[in-house]
VOGU-3710 file (C-alpha; in Angstrom, 3 decimals, decimal comma):
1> xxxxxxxxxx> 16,624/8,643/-3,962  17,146/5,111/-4,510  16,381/4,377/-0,448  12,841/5,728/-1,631  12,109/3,707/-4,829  12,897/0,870/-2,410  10,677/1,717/0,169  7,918/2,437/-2,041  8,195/-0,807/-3,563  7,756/-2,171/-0,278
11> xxxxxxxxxx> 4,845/-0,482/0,372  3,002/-1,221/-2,318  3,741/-4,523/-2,508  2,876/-4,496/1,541  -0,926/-2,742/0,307  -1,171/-4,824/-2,731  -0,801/-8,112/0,320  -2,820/-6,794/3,158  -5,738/-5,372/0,604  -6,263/-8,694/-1,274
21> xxxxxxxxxx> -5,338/-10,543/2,640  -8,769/-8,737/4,075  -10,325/-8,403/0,793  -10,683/-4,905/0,508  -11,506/-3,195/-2,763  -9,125/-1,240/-4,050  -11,870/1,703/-4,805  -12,988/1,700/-1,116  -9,349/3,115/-0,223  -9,530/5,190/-2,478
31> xxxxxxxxxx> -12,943/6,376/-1,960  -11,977/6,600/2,005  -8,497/8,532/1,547  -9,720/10,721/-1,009  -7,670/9,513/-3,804  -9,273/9,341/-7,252  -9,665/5,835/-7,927  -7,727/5,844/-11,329  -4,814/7,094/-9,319  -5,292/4,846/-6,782
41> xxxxxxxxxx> -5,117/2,316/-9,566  -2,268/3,532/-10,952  -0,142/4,078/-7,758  -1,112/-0,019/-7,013  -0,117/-1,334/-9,746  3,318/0,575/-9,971  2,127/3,161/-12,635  2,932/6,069/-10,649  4,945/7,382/-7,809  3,125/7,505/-4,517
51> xxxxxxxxxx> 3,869/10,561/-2,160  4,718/10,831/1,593  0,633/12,622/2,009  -1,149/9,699/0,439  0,758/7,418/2,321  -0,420/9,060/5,554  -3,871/9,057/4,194  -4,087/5,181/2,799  -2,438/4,011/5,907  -5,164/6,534/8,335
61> xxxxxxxxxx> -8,086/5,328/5,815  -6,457/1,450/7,143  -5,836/2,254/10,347  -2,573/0,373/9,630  0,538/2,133/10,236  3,291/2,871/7,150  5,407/0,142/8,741  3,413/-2,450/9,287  2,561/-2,269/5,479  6,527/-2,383/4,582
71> xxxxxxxxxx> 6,899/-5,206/6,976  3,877/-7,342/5,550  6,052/-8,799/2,264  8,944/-10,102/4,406  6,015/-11,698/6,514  4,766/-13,335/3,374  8,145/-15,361/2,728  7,661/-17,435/5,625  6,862/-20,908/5,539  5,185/-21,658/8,253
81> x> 4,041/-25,584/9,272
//
């Protein structure tokens, strides 16, 4: 279960990055996957567990795939010149 929290950290934080990288509102994913926006909200900011179908729908509403997201934090680290 733990293997999940992790990953789930990773994707949010991976959203939370790309979202505010192509300055996309947080209520036009939500509005686009279907999620309420309070929930949406909520599952951004850490608030509440996000499950494996909203995933698939955040990532479709993207057109990003779940990986890409999970990879975009490690990305971030880099010092570049």
């Amino acid at each position: 279960m733990q293997d999940v929290q992790i990953y789930e950290q990773e994707f949010r934080d991976g959203l939370n990055l790309y979202m505010k990288d192509k300055l996309i509102k947080s209520t036009s994913v939500a509005d686009k996957s279907g999620i309420r926006r309070d929930t949406f909200s909520r599952i951004l900011s850490g608030g509440r567990r996000i499950y494996a179908d909203e995933v698939a729908t955040i990532c479709k509403s993207l057109e990003v795939s779940f990986e890409f997201l999970l990879k975009i934090p490690d990305l971030s680290q880099r010092v570049t010149c």
